[in-house]
PyMOL Python script that loads the backbone (N, CA, C, O; Angstrom):
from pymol import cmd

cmd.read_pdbstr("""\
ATOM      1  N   UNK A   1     108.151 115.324  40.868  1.00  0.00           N
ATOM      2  CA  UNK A   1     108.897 115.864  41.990  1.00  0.00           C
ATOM      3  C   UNK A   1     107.951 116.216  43.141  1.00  0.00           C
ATOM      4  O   UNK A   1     108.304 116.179  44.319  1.00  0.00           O
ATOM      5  N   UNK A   2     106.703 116.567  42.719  1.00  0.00           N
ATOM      6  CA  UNK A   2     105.833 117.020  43.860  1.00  0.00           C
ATOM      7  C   UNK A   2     105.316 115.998  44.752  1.00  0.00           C
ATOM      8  O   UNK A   2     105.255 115.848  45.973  1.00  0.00           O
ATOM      9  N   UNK A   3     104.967 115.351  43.726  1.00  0.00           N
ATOM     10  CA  UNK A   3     104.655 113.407  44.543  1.00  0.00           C
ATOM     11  C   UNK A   3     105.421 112.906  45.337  1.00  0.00           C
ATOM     12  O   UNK A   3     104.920 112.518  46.392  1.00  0.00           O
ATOM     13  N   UNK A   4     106.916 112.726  45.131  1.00  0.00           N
ATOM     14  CA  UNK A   4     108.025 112.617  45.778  1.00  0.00           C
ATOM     15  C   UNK A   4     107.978 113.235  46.987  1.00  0.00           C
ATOM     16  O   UNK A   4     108.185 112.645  48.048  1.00  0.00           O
ATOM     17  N   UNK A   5     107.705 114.443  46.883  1.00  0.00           N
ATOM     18  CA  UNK A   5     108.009 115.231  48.510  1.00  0.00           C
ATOM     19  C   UNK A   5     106.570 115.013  48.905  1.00  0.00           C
ATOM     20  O   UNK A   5     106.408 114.480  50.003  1.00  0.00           O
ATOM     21  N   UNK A   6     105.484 115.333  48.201  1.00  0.00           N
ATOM     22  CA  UNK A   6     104.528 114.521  49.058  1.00  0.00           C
ATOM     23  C   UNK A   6     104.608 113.460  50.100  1.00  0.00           C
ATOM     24  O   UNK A   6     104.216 113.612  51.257  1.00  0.00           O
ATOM     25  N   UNK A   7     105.245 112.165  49.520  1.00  0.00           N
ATOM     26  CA  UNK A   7     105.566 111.208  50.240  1.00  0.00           C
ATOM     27  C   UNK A   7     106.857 110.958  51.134  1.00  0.00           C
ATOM     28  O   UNK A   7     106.869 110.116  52.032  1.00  0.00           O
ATOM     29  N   UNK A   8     107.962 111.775  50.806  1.00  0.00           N
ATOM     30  CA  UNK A   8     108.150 112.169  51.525  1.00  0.00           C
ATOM     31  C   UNK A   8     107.650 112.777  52.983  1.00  0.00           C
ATOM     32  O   UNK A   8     107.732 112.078  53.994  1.00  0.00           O
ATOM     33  N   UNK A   9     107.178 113.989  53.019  1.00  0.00           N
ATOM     34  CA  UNK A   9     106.462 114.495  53.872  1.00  0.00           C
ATOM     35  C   UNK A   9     105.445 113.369  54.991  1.00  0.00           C
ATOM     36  O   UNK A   9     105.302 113.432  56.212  1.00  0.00           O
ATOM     37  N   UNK A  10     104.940 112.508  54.112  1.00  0.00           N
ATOM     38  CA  UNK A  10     104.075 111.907  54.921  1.00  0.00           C
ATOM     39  C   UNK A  10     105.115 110.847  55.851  1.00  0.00           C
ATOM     40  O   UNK A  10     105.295 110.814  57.068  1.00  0.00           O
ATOM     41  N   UNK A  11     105.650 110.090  54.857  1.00  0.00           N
ATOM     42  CA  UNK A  11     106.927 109.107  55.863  1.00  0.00           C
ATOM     43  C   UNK A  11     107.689 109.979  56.653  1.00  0.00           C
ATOM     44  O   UNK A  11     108.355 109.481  57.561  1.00  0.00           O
ATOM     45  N   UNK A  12     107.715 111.396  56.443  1.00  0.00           N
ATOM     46  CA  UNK A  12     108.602 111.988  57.973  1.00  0.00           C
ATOM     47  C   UNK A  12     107.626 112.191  59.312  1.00  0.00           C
ATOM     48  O   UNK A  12     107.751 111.781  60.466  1.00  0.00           O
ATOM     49  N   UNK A  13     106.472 113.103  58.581  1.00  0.00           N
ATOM     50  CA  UNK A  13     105.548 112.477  59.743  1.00  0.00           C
ATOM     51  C   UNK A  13     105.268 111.069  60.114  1.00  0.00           C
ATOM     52  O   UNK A  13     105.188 110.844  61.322  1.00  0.00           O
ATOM     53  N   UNK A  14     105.139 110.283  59.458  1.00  0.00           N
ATOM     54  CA  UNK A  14     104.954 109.349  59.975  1.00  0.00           C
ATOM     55  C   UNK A  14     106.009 108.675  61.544  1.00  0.00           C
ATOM     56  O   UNK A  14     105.707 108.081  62.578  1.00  0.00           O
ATOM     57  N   UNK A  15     106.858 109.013  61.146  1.00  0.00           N
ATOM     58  CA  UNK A  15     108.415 108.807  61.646  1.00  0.00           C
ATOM     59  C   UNK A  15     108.693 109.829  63.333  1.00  0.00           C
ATOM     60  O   UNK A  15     109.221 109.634  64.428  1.00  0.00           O
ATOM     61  N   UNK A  16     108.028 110.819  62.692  1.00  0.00           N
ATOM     62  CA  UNK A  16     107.617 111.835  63.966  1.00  0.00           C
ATOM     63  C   UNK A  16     106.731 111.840  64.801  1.00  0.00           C
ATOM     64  O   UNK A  16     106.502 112.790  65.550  1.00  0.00           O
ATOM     65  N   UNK A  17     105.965 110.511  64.773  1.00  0.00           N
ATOM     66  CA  UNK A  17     104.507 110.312  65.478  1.00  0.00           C
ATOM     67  C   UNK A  17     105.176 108.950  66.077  1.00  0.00           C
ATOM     68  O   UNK A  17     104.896 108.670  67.243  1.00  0.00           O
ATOM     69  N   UNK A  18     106.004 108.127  65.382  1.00  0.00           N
ATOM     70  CA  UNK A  18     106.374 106.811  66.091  1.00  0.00           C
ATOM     71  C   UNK A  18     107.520 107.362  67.056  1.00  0.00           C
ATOM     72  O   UNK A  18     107.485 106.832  68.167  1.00  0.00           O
ATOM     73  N   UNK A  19     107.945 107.760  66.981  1.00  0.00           N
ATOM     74  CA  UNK A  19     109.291 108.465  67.934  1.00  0.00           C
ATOM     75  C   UNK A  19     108.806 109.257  69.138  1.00  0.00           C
ATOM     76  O   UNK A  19     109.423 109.449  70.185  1.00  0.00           O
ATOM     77  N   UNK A  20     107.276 109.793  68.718  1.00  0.00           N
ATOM     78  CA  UNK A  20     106.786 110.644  69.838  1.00  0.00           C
ATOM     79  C   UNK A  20     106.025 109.488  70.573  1.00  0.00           C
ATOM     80  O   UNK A  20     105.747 109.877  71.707  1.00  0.00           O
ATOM     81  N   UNK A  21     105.657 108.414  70.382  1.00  0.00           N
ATOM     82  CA  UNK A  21     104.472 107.239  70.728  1.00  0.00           C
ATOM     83  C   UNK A  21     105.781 106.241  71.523  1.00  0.00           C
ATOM     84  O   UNK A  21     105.338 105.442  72.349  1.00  0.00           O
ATOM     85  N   UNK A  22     107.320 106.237  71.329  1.00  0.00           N
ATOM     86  CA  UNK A  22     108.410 105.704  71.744  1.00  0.00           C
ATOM     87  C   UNK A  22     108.301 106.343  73.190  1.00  0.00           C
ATOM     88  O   UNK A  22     107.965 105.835  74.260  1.00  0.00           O
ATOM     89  N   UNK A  23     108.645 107.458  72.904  1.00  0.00           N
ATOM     90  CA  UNK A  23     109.455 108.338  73.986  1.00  0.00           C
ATOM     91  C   UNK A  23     108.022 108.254  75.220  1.00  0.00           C
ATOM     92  O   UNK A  23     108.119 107.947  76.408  1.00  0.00           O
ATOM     93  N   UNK A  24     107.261 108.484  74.765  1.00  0.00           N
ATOM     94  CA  UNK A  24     105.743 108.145  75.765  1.00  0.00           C
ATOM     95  C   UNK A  24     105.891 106.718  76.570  1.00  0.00           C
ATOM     96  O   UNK A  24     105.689 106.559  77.774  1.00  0.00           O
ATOM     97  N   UNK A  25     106.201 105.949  75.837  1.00  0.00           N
ATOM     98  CA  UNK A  25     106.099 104.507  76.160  1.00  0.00           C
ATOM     99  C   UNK A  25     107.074 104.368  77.713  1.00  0.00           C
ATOM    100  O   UNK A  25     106.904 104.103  78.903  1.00  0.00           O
ATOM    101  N   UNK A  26     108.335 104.806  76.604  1.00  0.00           N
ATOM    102  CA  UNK A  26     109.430 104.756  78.007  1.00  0.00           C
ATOM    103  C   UNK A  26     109.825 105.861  78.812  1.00  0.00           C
ATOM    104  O   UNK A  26     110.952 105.767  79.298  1.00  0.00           O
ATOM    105  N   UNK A  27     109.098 106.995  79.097  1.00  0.00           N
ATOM    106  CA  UNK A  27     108.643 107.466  80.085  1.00  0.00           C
ATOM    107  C   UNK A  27     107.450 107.479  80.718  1.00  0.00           C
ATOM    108  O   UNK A  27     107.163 108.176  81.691  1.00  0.00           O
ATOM    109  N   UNK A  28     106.786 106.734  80.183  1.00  0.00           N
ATOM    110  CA  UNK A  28     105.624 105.840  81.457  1.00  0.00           C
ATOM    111  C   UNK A  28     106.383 104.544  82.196  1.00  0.00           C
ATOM    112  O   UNK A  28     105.784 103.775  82.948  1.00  0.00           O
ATOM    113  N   UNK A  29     107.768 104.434  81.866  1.00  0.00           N
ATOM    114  CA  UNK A  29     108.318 103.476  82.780  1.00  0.00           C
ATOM    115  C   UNK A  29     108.162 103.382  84.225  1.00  0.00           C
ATOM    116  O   UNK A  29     107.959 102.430  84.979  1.00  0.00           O
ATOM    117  N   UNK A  30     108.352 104.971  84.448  1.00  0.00           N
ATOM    118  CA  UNK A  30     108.552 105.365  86.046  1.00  0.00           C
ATOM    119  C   UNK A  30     107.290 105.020  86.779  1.00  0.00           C
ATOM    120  O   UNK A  30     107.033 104.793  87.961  1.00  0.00           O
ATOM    121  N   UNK A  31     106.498 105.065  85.528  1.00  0.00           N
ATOM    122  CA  UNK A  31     104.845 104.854  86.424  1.00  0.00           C
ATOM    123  C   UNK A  31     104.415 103.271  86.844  1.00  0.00           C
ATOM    124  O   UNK A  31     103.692 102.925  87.778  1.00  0.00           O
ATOM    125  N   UNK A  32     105.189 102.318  85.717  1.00  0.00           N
ATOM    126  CA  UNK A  32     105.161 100.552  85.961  1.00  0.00           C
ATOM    127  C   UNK A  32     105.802 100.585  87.074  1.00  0.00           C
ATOM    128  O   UNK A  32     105.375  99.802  87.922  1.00  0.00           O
ATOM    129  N   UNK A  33     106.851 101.344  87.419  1.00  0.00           N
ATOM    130  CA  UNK A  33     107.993 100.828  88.695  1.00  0.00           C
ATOM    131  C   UNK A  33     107.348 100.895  89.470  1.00  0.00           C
ATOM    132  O   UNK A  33     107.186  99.973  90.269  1.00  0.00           O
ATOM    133  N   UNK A  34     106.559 102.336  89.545  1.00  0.00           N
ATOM    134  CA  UNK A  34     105.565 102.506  91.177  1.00  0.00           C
ATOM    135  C   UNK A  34     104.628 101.169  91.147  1.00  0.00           C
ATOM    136  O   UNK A  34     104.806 100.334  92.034  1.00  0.00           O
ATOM    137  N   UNK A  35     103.850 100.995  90.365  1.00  0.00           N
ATOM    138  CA  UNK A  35     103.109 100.559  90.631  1.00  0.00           C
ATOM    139  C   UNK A  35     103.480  98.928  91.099  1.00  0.00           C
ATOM    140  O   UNK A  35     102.807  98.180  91.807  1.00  0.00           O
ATOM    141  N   UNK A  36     104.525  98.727  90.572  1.00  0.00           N
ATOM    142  CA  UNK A  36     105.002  97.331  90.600  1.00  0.00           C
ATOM    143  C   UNK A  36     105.211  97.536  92.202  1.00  0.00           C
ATOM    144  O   UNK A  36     104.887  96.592  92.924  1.00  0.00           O
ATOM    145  N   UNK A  37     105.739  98.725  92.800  1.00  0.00           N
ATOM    146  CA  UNK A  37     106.392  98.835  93.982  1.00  0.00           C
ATOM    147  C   UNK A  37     105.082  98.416  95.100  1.00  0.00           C
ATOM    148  O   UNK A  37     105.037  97.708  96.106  1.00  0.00           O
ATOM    149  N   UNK A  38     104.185  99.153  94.437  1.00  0.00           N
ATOM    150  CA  UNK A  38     102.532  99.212  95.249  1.00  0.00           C
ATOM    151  C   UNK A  38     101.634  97.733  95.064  1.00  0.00           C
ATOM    152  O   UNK A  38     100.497  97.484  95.463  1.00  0.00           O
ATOM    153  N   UNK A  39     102.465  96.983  94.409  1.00  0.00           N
ATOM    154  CA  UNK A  39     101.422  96.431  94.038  1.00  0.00           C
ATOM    155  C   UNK A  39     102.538  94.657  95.366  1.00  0.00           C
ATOM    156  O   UNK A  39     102.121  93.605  95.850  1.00  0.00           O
ATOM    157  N   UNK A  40     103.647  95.216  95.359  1.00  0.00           N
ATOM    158  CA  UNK A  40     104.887  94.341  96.340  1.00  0.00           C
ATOM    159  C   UNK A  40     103.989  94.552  97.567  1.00  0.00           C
ATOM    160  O   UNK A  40     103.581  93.692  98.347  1.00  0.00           O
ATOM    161  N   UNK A  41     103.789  95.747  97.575  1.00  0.00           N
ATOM    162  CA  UNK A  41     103.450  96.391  98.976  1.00  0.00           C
ATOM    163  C   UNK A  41     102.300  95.721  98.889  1.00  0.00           C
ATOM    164  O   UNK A  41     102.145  95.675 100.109  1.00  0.00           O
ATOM    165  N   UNK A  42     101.369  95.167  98.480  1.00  0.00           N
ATOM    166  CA  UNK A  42     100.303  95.109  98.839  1.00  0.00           C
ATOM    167  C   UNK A  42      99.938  93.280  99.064  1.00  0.00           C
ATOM    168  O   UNK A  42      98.908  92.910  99.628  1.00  0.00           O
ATOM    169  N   UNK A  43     100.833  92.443  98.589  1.00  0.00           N
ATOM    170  CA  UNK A  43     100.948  91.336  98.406  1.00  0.00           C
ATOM    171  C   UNK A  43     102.051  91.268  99.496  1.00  0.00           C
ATOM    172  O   UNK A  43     102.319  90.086  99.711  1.00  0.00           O
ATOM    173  N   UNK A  44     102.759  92.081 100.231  1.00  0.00           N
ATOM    174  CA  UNK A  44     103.730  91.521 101.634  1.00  0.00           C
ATOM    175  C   UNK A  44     102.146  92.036 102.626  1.00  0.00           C
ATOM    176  O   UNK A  44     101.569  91.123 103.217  1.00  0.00           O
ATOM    177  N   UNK A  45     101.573  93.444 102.730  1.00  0.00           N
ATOM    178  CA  UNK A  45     100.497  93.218 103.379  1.00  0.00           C
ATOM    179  C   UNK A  45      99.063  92.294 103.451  1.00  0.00           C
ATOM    180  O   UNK A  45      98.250  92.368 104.373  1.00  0.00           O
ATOM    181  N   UNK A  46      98.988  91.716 102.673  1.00  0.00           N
ATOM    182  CA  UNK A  46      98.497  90.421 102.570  1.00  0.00           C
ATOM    183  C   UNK A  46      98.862  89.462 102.914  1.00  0.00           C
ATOM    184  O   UNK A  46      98.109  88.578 103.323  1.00  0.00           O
ATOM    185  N   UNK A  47      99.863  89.378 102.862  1.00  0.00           N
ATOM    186  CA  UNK A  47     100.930  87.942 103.471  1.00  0.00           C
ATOM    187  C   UNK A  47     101.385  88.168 104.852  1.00  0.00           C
ATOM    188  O   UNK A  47     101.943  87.303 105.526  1.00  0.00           O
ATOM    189  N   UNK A  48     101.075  89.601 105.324  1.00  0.00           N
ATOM    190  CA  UNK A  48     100.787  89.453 106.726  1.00  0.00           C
ATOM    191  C   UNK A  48      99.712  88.978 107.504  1.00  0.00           C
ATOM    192  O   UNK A  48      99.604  88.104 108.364  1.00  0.00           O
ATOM    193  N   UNK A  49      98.443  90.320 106.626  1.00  0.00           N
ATOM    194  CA  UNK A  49      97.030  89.798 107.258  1.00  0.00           C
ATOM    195  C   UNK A  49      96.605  88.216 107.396  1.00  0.00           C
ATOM    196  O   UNK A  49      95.783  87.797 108.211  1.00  0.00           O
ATOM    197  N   UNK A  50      97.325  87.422 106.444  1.00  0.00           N
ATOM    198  CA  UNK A  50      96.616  85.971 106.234  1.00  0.00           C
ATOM    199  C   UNK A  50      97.939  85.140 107.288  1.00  0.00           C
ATOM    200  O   UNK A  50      97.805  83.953 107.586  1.00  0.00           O
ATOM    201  N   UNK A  51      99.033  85.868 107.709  1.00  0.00           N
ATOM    202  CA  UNK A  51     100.300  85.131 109.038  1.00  0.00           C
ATOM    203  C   UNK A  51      98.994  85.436 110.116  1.00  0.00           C
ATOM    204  O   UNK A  51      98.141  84.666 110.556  1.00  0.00           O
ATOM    205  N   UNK A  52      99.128  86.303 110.251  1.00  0.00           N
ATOM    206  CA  UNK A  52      98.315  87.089 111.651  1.00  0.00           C
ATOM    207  C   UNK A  52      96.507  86.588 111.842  1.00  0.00           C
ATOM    208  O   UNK A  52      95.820  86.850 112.830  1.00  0.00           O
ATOM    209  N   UNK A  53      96.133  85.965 110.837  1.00  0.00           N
ATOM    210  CA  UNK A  53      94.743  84.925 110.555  1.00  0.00           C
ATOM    211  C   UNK A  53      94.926  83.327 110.928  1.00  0.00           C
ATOM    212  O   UNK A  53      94.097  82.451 111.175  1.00  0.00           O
ATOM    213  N   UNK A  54      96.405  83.325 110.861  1.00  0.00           N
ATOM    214  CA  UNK A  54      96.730  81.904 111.137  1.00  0.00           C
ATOM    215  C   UNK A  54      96.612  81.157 109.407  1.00  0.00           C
ATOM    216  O   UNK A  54      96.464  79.943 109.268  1.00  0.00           O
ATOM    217  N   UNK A  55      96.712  82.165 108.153  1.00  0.00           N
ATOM    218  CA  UNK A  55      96.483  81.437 107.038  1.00  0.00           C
ATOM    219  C   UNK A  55      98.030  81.413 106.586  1.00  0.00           C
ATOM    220  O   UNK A  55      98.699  82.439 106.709  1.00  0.00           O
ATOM    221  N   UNK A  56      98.752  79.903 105.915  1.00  0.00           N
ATOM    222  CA  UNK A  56     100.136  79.937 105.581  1.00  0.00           C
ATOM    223  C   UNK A  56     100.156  80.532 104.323  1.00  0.00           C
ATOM    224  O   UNK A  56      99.153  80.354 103.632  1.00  0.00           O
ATOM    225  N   UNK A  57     101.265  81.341 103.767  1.00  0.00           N
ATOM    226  CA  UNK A  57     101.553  82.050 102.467  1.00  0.00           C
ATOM    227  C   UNK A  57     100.763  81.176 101.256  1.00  0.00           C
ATOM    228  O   UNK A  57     100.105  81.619 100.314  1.00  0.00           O
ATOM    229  N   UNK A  58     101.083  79.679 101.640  1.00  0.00           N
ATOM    230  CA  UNK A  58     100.752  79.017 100.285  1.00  0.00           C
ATOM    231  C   UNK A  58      99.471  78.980  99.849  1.00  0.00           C
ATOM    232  O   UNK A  58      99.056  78.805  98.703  1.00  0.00           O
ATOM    233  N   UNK A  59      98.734  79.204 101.106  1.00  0.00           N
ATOM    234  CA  UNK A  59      97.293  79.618 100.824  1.00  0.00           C
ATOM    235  C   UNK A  59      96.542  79.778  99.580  1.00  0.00           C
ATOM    236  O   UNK A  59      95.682  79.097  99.022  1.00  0.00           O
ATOM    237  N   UNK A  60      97.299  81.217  99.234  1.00  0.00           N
ATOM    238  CA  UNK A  60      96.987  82.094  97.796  1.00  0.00           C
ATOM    239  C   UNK A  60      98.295  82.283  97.316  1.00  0.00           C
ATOM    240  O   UNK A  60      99.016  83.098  97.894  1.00  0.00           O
ATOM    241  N   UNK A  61      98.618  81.793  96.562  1.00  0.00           N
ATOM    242  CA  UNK A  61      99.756  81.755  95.634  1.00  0.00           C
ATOM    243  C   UNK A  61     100.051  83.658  95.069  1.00  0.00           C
ATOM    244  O   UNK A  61      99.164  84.466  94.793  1.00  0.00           O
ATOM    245  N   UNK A  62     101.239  83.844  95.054  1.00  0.00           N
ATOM    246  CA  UNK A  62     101.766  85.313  94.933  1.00  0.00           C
ATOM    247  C   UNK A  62     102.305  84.934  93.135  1.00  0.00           C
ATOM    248  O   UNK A  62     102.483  83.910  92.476  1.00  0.00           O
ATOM    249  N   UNK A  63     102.401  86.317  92.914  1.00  0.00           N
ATOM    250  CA  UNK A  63     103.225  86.195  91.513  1.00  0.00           C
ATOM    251  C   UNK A  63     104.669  85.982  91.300  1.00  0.00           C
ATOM    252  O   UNK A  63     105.264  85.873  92.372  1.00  0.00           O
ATOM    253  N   UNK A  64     105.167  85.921  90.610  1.00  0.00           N
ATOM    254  CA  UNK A  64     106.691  85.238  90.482  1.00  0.00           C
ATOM    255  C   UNK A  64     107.280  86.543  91.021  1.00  0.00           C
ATOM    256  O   UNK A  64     106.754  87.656  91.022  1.00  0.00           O
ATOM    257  N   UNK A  65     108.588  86.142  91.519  1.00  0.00           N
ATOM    258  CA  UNK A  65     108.947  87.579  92.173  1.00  0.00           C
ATOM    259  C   UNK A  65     110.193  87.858  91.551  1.00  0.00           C
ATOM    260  O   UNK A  65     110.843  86.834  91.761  1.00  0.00           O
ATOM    261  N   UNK A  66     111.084  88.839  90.750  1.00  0.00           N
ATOM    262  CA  UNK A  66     112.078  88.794  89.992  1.00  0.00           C
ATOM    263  C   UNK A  66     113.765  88.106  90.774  1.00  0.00           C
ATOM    264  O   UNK A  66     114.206  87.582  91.797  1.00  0.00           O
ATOM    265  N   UNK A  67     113.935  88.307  90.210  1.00  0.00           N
ATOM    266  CA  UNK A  67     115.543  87.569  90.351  1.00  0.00           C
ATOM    267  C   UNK A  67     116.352  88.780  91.627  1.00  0.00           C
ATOM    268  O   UNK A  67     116.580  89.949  91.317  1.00  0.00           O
ATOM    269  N   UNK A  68     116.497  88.530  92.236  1.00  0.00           N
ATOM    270  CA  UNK A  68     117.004  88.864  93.924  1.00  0.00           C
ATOM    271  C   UNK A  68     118.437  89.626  93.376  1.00  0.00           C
ATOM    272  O   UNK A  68     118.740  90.787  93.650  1.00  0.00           O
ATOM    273  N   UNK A  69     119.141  88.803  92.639  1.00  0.00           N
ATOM    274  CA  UNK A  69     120.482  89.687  92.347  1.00  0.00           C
ATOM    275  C   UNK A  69     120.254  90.246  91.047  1.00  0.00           C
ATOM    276  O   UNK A  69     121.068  89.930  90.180  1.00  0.00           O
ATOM    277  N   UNK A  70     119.046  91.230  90.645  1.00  0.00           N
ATOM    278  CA  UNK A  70     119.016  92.592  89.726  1.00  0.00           C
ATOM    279  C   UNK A  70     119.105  93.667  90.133  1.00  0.00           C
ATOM    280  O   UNK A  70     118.133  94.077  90.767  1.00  0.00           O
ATOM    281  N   UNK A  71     120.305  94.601  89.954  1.00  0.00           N
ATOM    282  CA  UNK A  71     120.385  95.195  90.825  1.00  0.00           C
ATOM    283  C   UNK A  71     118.888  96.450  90.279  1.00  0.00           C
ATOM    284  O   UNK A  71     118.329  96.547  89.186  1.00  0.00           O
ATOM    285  N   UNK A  72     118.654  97.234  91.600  1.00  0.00           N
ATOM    286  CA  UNK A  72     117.542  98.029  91.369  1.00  0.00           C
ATOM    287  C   UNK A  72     117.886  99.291  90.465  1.00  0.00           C
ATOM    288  O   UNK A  72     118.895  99.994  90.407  1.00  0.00           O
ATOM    289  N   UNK A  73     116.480  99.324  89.671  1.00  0.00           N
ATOM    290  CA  UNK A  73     116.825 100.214  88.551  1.00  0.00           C
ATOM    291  C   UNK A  73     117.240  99.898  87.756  1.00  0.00           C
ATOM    292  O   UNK A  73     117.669 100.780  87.012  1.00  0.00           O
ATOM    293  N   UNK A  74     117.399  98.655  87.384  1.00  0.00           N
ATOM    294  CA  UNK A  74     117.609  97.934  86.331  1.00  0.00           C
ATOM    295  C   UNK A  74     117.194  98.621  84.632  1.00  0.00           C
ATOM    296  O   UNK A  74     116.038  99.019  84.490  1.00  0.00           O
ATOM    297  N   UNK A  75     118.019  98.711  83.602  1.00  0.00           N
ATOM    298  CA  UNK A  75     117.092  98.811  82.753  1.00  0.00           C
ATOM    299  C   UNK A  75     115.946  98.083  82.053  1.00  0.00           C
ATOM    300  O   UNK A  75     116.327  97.027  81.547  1.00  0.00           O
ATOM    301  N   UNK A  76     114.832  98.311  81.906  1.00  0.00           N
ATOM    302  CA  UNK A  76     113.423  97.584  81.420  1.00  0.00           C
ATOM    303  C   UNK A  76     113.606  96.428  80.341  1.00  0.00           C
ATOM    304  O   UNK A  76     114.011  97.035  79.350  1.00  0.00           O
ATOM    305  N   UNK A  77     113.544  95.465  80.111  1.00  0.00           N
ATOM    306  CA  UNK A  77     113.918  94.841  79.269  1.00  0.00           C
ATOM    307  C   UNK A  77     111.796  94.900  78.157  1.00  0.00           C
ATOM    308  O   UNK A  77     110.691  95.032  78.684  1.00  0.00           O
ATOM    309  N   UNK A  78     112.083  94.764  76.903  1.00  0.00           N
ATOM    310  CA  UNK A  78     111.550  94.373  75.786  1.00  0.00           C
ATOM    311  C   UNK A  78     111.535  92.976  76.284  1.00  0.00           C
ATOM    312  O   UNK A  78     112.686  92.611  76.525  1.00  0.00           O
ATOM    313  N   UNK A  79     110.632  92.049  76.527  1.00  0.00           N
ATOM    314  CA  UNK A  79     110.413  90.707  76.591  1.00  0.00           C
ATOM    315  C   UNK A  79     110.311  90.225  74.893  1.00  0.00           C
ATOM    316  O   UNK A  79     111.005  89.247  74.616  1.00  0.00           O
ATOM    317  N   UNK A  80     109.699  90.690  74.029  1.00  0.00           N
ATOM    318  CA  UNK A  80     109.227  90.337  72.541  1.00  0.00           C
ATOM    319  C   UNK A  80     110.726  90.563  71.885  1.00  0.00           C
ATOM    320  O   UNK A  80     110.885  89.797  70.935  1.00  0.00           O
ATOM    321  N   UNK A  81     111.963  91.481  72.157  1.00  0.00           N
ATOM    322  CA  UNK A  81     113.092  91.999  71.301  1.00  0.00           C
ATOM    323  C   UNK A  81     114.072  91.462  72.519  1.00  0.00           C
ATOM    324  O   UNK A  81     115.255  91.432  72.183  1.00  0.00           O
ATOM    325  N   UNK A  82     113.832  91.084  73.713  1.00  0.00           N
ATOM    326  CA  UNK A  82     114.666  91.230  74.488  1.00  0.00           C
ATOM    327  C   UNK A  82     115.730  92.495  74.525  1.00  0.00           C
ATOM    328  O   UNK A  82     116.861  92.210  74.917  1.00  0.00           O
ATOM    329  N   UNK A  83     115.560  93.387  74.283  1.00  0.00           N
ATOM    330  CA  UNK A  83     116.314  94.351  73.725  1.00  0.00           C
ATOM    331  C   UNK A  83     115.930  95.499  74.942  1.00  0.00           C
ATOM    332  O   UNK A  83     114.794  95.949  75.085  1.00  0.00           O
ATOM    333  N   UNK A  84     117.163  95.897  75.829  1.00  0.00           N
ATOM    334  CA  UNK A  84     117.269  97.272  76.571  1.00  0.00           C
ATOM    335  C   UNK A  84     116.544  98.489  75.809  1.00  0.00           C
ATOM    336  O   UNK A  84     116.859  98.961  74.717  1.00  0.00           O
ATOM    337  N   UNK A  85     115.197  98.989  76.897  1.00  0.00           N
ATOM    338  CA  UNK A  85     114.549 100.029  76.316  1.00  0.00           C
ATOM    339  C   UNK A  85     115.775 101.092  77.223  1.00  0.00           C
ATOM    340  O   UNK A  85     116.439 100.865  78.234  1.00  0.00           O
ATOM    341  N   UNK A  86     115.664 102.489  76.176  1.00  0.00           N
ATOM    342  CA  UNK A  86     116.457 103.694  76.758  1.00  0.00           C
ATOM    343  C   UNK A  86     115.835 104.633  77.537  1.00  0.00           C
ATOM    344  O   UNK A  86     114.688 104.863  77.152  1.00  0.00           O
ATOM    345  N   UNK A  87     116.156 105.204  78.415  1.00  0.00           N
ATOM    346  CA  UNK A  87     115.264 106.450  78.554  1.00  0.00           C
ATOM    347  C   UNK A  87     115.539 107.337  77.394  1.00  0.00           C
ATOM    348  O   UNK A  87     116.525 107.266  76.660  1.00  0.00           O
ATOM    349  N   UNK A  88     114.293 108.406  77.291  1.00  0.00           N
ATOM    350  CA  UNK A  88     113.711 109.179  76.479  1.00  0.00           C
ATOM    351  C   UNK A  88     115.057 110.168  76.064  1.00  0.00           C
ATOM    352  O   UNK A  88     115.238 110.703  74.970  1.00  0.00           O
ATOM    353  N   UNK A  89     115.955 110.246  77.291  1.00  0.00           N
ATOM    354  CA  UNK A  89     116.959 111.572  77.024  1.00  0.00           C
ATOM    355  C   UNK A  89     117.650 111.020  75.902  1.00  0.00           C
ATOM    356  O   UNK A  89     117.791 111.692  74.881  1.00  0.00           O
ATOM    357  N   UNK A  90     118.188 109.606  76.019  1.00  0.00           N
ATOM    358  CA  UNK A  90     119.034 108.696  75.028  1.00  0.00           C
ATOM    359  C   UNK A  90     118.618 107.932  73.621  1.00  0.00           C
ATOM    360  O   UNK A  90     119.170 107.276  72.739  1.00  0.00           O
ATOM    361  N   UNK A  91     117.169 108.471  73.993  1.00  0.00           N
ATOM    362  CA  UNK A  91     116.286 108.112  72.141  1.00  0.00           C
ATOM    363  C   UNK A  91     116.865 109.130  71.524  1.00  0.00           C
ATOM    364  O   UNK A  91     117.217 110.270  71.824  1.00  0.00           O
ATOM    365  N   UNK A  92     116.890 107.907  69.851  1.00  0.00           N
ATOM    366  CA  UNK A  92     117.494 108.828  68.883  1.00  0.00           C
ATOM    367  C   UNK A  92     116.466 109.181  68.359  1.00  0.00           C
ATOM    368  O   UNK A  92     116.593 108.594  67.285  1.00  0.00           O
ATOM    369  N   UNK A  93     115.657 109.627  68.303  1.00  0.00           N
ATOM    370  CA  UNK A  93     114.573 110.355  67.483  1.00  0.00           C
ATOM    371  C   UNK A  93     114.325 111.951  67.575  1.00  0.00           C
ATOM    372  O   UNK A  93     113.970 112.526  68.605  1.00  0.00           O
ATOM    373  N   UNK A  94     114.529 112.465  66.544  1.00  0.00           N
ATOM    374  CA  UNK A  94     114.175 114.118  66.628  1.00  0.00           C
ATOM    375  C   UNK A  94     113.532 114.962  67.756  1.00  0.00           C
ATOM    376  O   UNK A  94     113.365 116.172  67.603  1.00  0.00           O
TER     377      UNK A  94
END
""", "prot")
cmd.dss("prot")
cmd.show_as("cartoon", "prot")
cmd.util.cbc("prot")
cmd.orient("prot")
């Protein structure tokens, strides 16, 4: 019986460390958005400096730019699960 809750014990921690390593994950979301936002911003100011140089966009090739009709704020998609991540309020974890 003691072994039992031993292991027990350890698979709940265990369980309580992945749920806390979750909820981290997808509240560093807000921090990808900025940066994604900063990083738009910085590739339209580039694509000015090189109009205003007389250099055409195709110059230096930009990164793929998402799909025009998502609406903003989209939820994050899992590329590997394809699967809607939640925010943290809507995780089921303890």
């Amino acid at each position: 019986m003691q072994r039992w809750e031993e292991q027990s014990q350890g698979a709940i921690y265990t369980v309580e460390y992945a749920c806390s390593a979750v909820k981290s994950l997808v509240d560093s979301g807000v921090h990808f958005r900025s940066v994604e936002g900063l990083l738009r911003q910085a590739i339209s100011i580039r694509d000015h400096m090189n109009a205003a140089q007389g250099h055409s966009p195709q110059d230096q090739p930009s990164p793929p730019r998402p799909d025009p009709g998502e609406p903003a704020g989209a939820p994050d998609q899992d590329p590997r699960t394809d699967a809607t991540l939640r925010p943290a309020s809507q995780a089921s974890c303890p």
